[in-house]
N, C-alpha and C positions, 0 to 999 in steps of 0.2 A: 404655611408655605414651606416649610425649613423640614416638615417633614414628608411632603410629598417630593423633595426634591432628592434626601434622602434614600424614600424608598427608590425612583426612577434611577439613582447610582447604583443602586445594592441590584436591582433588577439588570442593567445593563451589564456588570462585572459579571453577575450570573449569564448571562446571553453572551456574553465574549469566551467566557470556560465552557460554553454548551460547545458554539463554534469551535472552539478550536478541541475538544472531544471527538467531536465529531469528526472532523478535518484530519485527525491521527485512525479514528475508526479505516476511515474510508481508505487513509496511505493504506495501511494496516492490509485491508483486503485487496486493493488494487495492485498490493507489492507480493502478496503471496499468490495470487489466484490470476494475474495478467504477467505481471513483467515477468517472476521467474517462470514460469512456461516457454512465455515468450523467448525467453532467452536462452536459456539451454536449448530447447529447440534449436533456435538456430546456429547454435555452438554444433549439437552434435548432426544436424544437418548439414553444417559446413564439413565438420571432420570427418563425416564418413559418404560428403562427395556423390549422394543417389538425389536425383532432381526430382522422382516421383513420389517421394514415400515422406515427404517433410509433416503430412497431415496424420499420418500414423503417428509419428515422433511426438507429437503433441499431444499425442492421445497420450501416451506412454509415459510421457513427460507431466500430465496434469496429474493423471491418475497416481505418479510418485510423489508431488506435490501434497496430497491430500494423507496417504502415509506418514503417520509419524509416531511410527515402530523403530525407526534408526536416527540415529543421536545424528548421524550428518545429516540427514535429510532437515532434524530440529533446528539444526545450526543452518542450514541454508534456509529453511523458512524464517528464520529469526534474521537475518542478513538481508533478507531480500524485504519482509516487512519494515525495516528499520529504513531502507530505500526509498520506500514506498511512501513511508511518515516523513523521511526529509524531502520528500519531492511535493505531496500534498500539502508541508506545512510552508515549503517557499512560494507556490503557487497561492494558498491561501495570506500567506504577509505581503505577495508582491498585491494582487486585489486592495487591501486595506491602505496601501501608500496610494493610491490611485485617487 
């Protein structure tokens, strides 16, 4: 009995480190490849003021996203994924208090 209970612990700690791997995965890509788009977009959509062209800006804006030839673009992907992991991993902890 003492060791199937055993293993159903070692098994659960292993499923709680999957979840919350995953859970930083997915910050991970929802921070780089949604929100900083998102956002710059609408930053330089606000500052430069044209109503019709916000869906180009995003083209332009993703397509610099995926670039990482320039150390700032690195450091803004790394900024915006680390967003994205704190946002993923308090939605995933508020879930678990529930």
């Amino acid at each position: 009995m003492k060791v199937t209970e055993d293993a159903f612990l070692k098994f659960r700690m292993m499923n709680k480190k999957a979840h919350i791997l995953i859970t930083i995965f997915i910050g991970l890509v929802v921070g780089i490849f949604i929100i900083q788009p998102l956002g710059i977009s609408f930053f330089m959509h606000d500052s430069q003021g044209s109503l019709s062209k916000w869906w180009s800006i995003v083209k332009d804006v993703f397509q610099q996203t995926l670039n990482f030839e320039d150390l700032g673009q690195v450091v803004k992907n790394i900024l915006f994924g680390i967003l994205g992991i704190s946002l993923a991993l308090m939605y995933y902890l508020g879930l678990r208090k529930k």
